[in-house]
C-alpha positions in Angstrom: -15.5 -19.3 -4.9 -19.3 -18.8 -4.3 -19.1 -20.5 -1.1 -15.9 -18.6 -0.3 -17.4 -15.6 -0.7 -20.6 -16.9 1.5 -18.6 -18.2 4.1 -16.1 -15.3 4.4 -18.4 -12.2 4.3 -19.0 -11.5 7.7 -15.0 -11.7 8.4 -14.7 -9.2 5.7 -16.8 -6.5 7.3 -13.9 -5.8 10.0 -11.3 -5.7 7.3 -13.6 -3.6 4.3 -15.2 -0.3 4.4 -18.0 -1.4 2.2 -19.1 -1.8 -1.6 -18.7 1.9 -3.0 -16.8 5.5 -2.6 -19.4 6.1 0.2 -18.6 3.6 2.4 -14.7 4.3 2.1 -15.2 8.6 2.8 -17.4 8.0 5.7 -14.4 5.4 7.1 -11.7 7.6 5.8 -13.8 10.7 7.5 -14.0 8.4 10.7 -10.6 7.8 10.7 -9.8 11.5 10.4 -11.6 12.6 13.3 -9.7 10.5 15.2 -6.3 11.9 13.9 -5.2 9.4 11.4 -4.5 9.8 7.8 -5.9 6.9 5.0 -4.6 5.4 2.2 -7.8 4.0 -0.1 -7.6 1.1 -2.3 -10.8 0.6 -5.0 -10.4 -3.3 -4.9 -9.9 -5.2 -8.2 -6.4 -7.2 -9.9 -5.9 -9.4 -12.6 -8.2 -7.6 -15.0 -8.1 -8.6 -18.4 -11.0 -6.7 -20.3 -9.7 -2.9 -21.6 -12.6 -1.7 -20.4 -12.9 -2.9 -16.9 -9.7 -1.7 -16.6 -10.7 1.9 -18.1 -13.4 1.9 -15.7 -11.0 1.3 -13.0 -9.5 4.3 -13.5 -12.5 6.3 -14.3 -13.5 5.1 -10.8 -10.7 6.2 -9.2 -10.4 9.6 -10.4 -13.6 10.5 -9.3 -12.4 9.3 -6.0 -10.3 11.5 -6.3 -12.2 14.5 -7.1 -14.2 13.5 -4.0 -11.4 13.5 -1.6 -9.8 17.0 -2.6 -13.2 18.2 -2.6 -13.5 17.0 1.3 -9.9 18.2 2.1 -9.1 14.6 4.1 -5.4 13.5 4.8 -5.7 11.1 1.9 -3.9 8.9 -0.7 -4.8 6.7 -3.3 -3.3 3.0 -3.7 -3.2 1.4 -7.7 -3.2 -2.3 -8.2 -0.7 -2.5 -11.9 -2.8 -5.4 -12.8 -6.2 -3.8 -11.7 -5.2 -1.0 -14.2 -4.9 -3.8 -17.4 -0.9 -4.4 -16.4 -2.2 -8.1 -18.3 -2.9 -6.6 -21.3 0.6 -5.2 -22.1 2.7 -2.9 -19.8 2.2 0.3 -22.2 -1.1 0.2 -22.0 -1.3 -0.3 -18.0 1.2 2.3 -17.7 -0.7 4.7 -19.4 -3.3 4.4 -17.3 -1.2 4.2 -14.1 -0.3 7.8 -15.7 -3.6 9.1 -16.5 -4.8 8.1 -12.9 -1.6 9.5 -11.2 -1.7 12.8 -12.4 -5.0 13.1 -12.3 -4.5 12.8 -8.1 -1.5 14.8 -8.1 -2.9 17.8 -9.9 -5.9 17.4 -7.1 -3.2 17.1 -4.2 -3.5 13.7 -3.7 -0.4 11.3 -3.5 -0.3 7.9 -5.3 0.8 4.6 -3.7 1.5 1.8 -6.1 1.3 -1.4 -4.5 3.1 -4.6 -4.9 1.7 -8.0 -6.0 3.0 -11.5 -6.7 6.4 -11.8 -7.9 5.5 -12.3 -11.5 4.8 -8.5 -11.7 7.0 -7.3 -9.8 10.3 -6.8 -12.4 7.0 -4.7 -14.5 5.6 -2.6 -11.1 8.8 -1.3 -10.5 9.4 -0.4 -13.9 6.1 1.7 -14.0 7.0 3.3 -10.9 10.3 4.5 -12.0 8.5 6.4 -14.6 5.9 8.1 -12.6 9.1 9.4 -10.1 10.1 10.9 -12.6 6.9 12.3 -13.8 5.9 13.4 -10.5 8.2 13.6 -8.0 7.8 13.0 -4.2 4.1 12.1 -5.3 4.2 8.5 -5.6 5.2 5.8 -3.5 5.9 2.4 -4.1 5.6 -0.5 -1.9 8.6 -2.9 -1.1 8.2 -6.3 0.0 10.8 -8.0 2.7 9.9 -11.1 1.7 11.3 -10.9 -1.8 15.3 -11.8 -1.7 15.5 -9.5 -4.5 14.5 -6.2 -2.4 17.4 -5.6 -0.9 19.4 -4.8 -4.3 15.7 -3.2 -5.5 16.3 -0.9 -2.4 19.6 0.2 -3.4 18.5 1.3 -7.0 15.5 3.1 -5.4 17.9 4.8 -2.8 19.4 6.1 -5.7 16.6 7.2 -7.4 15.2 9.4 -4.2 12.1 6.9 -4.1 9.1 7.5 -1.3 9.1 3.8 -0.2 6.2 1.7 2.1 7.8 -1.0 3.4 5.5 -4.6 4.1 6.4 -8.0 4.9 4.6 -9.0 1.6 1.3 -11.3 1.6 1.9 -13.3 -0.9 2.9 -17.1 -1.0 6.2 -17.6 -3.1 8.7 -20.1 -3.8 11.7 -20.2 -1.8 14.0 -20.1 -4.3 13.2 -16.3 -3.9 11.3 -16.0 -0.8 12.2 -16.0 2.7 9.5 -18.7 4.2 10.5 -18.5 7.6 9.2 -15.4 9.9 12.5 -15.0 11.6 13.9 -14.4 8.0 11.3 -12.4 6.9 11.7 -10.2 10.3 15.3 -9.6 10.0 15.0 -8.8 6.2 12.1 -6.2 7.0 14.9 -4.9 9.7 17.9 -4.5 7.8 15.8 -2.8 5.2 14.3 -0.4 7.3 17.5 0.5 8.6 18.8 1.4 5.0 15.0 3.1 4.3 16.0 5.3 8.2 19.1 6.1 6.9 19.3 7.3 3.6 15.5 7.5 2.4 12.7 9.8 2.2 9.4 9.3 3.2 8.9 5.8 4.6 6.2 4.0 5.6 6.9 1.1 7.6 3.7 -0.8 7.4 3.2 -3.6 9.6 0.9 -4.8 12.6 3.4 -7.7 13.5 4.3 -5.7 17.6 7.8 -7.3 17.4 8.6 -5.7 14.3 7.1 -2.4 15.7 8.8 -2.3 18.5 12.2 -2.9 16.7 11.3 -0.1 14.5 10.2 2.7 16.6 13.9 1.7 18.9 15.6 1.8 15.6 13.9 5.3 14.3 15.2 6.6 18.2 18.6 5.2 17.8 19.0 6.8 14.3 17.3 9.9 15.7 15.2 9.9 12.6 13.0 12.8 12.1 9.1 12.4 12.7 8.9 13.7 9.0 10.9 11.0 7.6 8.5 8.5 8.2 5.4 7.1 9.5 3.4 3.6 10.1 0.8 2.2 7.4 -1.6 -0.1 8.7 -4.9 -2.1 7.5 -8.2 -1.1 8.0 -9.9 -3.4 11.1 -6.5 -5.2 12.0 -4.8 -4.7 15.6 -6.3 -0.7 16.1 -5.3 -1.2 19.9 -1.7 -1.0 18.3 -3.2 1.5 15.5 -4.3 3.9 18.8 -1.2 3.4 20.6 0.9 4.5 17.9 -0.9 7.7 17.8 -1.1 8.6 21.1 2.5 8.0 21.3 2.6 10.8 18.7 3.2 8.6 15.6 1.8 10.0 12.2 -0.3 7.0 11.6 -2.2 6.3 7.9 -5.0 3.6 7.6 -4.9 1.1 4.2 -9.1 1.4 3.7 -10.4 -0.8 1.1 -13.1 -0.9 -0.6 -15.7 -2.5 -3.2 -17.1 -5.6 -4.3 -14.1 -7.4 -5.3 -13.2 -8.3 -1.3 -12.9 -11.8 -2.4 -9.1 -12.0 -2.7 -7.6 -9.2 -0.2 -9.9 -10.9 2.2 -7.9 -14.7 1.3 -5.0 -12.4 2.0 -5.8 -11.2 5.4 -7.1 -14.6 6.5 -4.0 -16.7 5.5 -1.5 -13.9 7.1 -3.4 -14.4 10.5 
C-alpha cells in the first residue's frame, strides 16, 4: 500500500481537497462562489478501534460548527463503518445519531453513504432510524448496481426517504450485481424514474453524460419540479459537465473529500475510470 500511496498521490490532488477541515472550506468556499453547493466527506471506513471512531465523530462535528459558522450551502456525508459500524451496529448508530443531530440542530443536512454490500442490509437500517429522528434531514445513498435496490426503493418510497442515487463503486458478485454498464444504466433509469415520480429530494449523482442526458429528458418529460431534485457530483471529475449543468440552471452540489485516508476513495475513482 506504501507504494500505492507513492504512486497515486499526485492523481489524488485533482480528486481531494487536501489533508484537514481547511483544505475542504476553502474548496467548499470555492465552489460556492461559483454557485454550487457541496457535500463534504472526512475520509476514513472500516475502523475498528472505539476511539478512532469517536474521534471521527468529534471531527466531524466541529466541521460542522465551522460550516454553520460560515453560512455555506453545505452537507455532511457519514461512512457507517468510519463511525465503528464494525464494532456492533448499536454502537455505530449511536454515533451516526450523535453526529446527525449535532448537524441538524446547526442547519446542516446529513448524507449517509453506501459501501460494499456486506453493510448494506445494516446502513439502511441506521438510516431508517435517523428519518425518523430527523425528518427531511438525512439522505441516504442508493446504489443501481445492487439487484436488491429496486425493492429497497419501494420501502424507502414508502417511508418519504430523501434519496442520492449513484451507479455504486464497488466490485460485487454477480449473483447480486449487475456487471455490465448497459445493465447498470438501465437500472439507474428505471430507478430514477420511480425516485421523479413519487420521491422527495433526489439527487441523481453521476458524471457518466449518457446517463445525464437521459435524466435531465426524463425530469422534462415528467415535468419534475427544479425543487425535487438536483445533480451530485465528485470533486475534480468531468467540471466541464459540472459547469454546464449550472449554467443550464441545474442546482448542482459537489462530493469534496477530504483528509489523509485518500488511499481507498482514490482506488475507487481510478478503477471507475
Amino acid at each position: 500500500m506504501e507504494l500505492a500511496s507513492r504512486l497515486l498521490a499526485p492523481l489524488a490532488r485533482r480528486f481531494i481537497a487536501g489533508n484537514t477541515v481547511e483544505d475542504a472550506l476553502a474548496a467548499a468556499r470555492n465552489l460556492h462562489a461559483q454557485g454550487f453547493a457541496s457535500i463534504l466527506d472526512f475520509l476514513g471506513e472500516h475502523v475498528r478501534r472505539e476511539e478512532d471512531a469517536k474521534k471521527a465523530a468529534r471531527s466531524y462535528e466541529a466541521l460542522v460548527e465551522r460550516l454553520a459558522a460560515e453560512g455555506l450551502d453545505a452537507m455532511i456525508a457519514l461512512k457507517p463503518t468510519h463511525l465503528g459500524l464494525e464494532l456492533g451496529d448499536t454502537f455505530c448508530l449511536a454515533l451516526l445519531e450523535t453526529v446527525t443531530g449535532h448537524a441538524v440542530l446547526r442547519g446542516i443536512r446529513v448524507g449517509i453513504d453506501m459501501e460494499n454490500s456486506s453493510t448494506t442490509e445494516a446502513t439502511l437500517a441506521m438510516y431508517r432510524t435517523l428519518n425518523v429522528q430527523f425528518p427531511g434531514n438525512v439522505q441516504i445513498a442508493l446504489q443501481a448496481r445492487l439487484k436488491r435496490s429496486a425493492a429497497d426503493l419501494s420501502d424507502l418510497l414508502a417511508e418519504g426517504a430523501s434519496v442520492r442515487l449513484v451507479k455504486g463503486a464497488y466490485r460485487e458478485p454477480a449473483t447480486i450485481a449487475h456487471t455490465r454498464m448497459n445493465e447498470i444504466r438501465a437500472s439507474f433509469l428505471h430507478l430514477l424514474d420511480r425516485l421523479l415520480r413519487d420521491g422527495r429530494d433526489t439527487a441523481i449523482a453521476t458524471h457518466d453524460a449518457v446517463l445525464l442526458r437521459a435524466a435531465k429528458d426524463l425530469a422534462r418529460r415528467l415535468n419534475a419540479p427544479p425543487g425535487r431534485f438536483e445533480f451530485q457530483m465528485l470533486l475534480g471529475i468531468r467540471p466541464d459537465l459540472q459547469r454546464r449543468l449550472l449554467a443550464e440552471g441545474h442546482r448542482v452540489r459537489i462530493y469534496v473529500p477530504f483528509g489523509t485516508e485518500w488511499l481507498p476513495y482514490t482506488l475507487r475513482r481510478v478503477r471507475e475510470r
